[in-house]
C-alpha positions in Angstrom: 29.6 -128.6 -89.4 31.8 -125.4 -90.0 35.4 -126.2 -89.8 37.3 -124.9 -86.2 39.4 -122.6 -87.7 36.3 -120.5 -89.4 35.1 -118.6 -86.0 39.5 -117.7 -85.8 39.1 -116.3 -89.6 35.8 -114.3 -89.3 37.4 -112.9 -85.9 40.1 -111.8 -88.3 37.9 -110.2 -90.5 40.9 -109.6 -92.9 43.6 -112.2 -93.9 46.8 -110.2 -96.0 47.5 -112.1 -98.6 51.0 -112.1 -99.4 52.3 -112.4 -102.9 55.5 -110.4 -103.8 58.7 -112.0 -106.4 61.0 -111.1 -103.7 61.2 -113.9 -100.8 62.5 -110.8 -98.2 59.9 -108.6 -99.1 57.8 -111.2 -98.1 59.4 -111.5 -95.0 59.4 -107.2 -94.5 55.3 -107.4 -95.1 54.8 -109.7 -92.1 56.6 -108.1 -89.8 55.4 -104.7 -90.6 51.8 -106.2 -90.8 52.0 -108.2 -87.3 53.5 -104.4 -85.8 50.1 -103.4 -87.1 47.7 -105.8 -85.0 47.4 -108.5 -88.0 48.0 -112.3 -86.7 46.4 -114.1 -89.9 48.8 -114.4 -93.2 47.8 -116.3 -96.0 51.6 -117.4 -97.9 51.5 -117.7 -101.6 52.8 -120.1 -103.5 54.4 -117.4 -106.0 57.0 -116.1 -103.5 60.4 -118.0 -104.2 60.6 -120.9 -101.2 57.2 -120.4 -99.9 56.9 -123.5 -98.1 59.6 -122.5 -95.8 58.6 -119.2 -95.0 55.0 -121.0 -93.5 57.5 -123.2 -91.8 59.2 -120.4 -90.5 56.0 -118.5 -89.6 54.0 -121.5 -88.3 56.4 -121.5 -85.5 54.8 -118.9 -83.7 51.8 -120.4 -82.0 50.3 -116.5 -82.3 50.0 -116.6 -85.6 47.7 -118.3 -87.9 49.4 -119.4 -91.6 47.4 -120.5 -94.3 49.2 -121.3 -98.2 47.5 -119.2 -101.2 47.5 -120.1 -105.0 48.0 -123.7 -104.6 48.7 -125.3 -107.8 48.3 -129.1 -106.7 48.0 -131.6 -104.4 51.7 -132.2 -103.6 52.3 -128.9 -103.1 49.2 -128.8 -100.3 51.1 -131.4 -98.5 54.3 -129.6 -98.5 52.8 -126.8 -97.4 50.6 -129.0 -94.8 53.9 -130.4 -93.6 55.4 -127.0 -93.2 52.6 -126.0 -90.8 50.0 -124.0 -93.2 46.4 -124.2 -91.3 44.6 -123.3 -94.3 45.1 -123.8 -98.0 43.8 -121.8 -100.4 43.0 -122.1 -104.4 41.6 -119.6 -106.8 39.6 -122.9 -108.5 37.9 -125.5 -107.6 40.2 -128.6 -107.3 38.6 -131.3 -104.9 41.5 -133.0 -104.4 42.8 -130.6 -102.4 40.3 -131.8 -99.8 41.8 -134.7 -98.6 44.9 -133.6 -97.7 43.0 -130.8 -95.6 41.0 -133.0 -93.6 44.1 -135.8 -92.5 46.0 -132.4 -91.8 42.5 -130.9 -90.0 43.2 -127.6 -91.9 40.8 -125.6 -93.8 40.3 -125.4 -97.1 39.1 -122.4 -99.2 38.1 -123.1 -102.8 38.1 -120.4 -105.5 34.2 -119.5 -107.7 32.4 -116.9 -109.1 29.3 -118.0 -110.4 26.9 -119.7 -108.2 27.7 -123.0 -110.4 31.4 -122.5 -109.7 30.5 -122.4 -106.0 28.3 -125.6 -105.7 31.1 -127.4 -107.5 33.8 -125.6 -104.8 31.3 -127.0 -101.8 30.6 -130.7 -103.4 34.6 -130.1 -103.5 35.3 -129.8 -99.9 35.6 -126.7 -99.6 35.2 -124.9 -96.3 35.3 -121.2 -97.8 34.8 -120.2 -100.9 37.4 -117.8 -102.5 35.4 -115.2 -104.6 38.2 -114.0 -107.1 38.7 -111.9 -108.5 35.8 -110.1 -106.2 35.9 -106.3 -107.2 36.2 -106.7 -111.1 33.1 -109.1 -110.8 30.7 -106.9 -108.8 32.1 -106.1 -105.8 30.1 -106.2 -102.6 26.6 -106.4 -104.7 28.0 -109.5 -106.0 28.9 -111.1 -102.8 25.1 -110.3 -101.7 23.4 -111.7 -104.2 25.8 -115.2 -103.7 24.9 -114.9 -99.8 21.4 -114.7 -100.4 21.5 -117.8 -102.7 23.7 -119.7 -100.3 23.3 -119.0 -96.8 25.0 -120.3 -94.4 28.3 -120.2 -96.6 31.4 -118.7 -95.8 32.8 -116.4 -98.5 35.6 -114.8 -98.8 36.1 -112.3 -101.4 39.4 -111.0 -102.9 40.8 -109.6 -105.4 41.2 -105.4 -105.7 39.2 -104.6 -102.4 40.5 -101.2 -100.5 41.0 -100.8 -97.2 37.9 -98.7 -97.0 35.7 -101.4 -98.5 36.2 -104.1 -95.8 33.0 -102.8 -93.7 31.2 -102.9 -96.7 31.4 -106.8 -97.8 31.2 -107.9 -94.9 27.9 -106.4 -94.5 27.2 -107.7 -97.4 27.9 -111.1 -96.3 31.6 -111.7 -96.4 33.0 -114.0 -93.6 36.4 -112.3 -94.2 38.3 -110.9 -96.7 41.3 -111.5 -98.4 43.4 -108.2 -99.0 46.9 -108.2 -101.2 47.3 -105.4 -102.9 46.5 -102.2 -100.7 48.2 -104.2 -97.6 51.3 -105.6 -99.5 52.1 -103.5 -102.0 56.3 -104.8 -102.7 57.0 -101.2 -104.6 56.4 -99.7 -101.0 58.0 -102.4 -99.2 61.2 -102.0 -101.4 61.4 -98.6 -100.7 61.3 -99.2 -97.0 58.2 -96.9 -96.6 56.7 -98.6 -93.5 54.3 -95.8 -92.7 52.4 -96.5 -96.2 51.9 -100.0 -95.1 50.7 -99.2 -91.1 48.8 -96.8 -92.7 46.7 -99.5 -95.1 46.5 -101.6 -91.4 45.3 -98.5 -90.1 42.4 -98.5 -92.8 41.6 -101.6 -92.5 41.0 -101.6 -88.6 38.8 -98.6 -88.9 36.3 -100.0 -91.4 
C-alpha cells in the first residue's frame, strides 16, 4: 500500500532540495522558494545544524519537511524527532526503514540500476531516489526503469532544469528532486531573488 504522504509529493511535483555550506543561505532559499508557491523542502544533512532548521520548519503545519543525504540511522531519528516527514538517502540502507515506519514518515531510497532498485524496495523504501538522474540518462532512463517496475514511485535528481520537469514526469517520474537550478547559494549570496523566483517560475510552467 503506497505510503500517505506519496499522493502530497506527486501533488508537488517538485521537492527543492536544499543543500548550501551556509546554514542562512539555507534559511534565504526557503523563504524565497515558499514566496514562489513551493510548500515541499527536502533539508540536507550537509547544511551546518540541519536538524534544527527541519525543527524550525516543521513548525509550520503548511509545509511539508523531509531530511536529504542521510548518513545513518541515528541521524534519521534526530531528524524524525525534529519533525522531518520524509527521509531521504542517495543508497540503499534498509535500516533506515524502521525508524520511518514508528515515525509513519516516508522513506525514499537512492538506485540506479534496476538491481539497485529491487534491493532499495526489499529495503523499505517507499520512493526510490534516481541519483544522479541526468548524468545516467536522463528522462529515457527513468522510462525504461518505469516500464520494468510499474507501479513504483521514482524520483529522479540530480542536474534536472527547470525546463525538464514536464519531461520526466511524462516519462514516469512521481516527482522530482531539484537542487541546483532552484538553490543555487552563489545567487542566494548575492541577494539576487529574482534569479531564484525565476527558476520557480520555470518550474511551475513545465
Amino acid at each position: 500500500m503506497p505510503h500517505p504522504l506519496l499522493a502530497e509529493l506527486r501533488a508537488a511535483r517538485v521537492v527543492p532540495v536544499i543543500r548550501t555550506r551556509d546554514a542562512g543561505h539555507a534559511v534565504t532559499a526557503v523563504q524565497w522558494l515558499r514566496e514562489a508557491g513551493l510548500r515541499v523542502f527536502e533539508i540536507t544533512m550537509t547544511i551546518p545544524d540541519a536538524p534544527s532548521l527541519i525543527h524550525d520548519l516543521a513548525a509550520d503545519a503548511s509545509l511539508l519537511v523531509g531530511a536529504g543525504t542521510v548518513p545513518d540511522i541515528s541521524t534519521a531519528r534526530a531528524c524524525l524527532d525534529a519533525g522531518a516527514r520524509f527521509i531521504v538517502a542517495p543508497w540503499v540502507d534498509p535500516a533506515l526503514a524502521e525508524p520511518c515506519r514508528q515515525a509513519g514518515a516516508a522513506l525514499m531510497l537512492g538506485a540506479m540500476t534496476p538491481t539497485e532498485v529491487r534491493a532499495a524496495i526489499a529495503g523499505g523504501a517507499d520512493v526510490v531516489k534516481v541519483f544522479p538522474a541526468s548524468s545516467a540518462g536522463g528522462a529515457g532512463h527513468i522510462r525504461a526503469l518505469a516500464s520494468v517496475f510499474p507501479g513504483i514511485a521514482f524520483c529522479p535528481t540530480g542536474g534536472i532544469a527547470p525546463g525538464e520537469v514536464g519531461t520526466y514526469l511524462k516519462a514516469g517520474a512521481a516527482f522530482v528532486g531539484m537542487g541546483g537550478a532552484l538553490v543555487d547559494e552563489t545567487r542566494i549570496a548575492a541577494g539576487d531573488r529574482a534569479a531564484i523566483a525565476a527558476a520557480a517560475a520555470q518550474v511551475f510552467a513545465a
